[in-house]
C-alpha positions as CSV (number, residue, x, y, z in Angstrom):
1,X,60.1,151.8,42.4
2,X,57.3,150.3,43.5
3,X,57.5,146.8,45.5
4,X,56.0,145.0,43.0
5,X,58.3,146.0,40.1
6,X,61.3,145.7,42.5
7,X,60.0,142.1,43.0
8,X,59.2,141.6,39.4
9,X,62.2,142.9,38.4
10,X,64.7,140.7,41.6
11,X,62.7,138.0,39.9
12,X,63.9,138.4,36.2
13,X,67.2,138.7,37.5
14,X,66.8,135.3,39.6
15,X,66.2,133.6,36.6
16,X,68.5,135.1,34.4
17,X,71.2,134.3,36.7
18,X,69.9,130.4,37.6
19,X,69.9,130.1,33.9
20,X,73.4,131.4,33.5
21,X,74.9,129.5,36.6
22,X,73.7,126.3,34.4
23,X,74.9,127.2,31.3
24,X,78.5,128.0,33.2
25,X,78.1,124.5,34.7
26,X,77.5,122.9,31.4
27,X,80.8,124.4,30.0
28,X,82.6,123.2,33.2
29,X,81.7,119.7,32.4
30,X,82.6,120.3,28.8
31,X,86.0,121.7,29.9
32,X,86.6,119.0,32.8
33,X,86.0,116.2,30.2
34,X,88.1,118.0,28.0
35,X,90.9,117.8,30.9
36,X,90.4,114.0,31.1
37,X,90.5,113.3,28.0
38,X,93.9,115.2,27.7
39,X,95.3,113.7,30.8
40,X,94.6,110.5,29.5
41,X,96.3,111.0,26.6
42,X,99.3,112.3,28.2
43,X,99.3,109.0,30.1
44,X,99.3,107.1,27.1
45,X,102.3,108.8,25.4
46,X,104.0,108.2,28.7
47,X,103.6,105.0,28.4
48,X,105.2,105.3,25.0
49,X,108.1,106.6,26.4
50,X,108.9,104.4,29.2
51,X,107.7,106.8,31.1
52,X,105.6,106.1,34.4
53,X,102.4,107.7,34.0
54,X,101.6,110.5,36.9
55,X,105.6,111.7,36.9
56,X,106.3,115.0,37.9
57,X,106.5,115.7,34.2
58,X,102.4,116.0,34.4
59,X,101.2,119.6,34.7
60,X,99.6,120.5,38.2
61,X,97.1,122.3,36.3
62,X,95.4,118.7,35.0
63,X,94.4,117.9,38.9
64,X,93.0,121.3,39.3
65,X,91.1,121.4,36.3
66,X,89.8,117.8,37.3
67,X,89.0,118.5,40.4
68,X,85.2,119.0,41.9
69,X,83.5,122.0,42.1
70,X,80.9,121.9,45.2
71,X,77.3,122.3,43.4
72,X,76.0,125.4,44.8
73,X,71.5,125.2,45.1
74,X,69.9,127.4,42.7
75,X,68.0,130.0,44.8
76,X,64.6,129.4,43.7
77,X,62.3,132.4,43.0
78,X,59.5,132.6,46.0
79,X,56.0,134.0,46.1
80,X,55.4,136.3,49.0
């Protein structure tokens, strides 16, 4: 190929892949919201229960899916 279609081409994939990266991030937050709103509610039927909310009863896997995920720069596309 010739450089120019290889940089064409790198750049198509660039942006495919920023554009996937965000859509992946969108459905993280959707997802992590998701986990809060759960957690929450398992708080509030502890509650019910006499239970003290944040007993070892809670799943592990709320804090994980609750916890940050570093934001990772886009690589922007460059000229040259």
């Amino acid at each position: 190929m010739e450089p120019q279609n290889l940089k064409t081409n790198f750049t198509e994939q660039l942006e495919k892949l920023n554009t996937e990266i965000g859509q992946l991030r969108q459905a993280l937050a959707q997802r992590q919201e998701l986990a809060l709103k759960l957690q929450g509610a398992i708080e509030a039927m502890q509650l019910q229960l006499g239970e003290e909310p944040g007993e070892a009863s809670e799943p592990d896997a709320v804090a994980e899916a609750t916890a940050e995920v570093p934001d990772a720069e886009p690589v922007e596309a460059t000229a040259g």
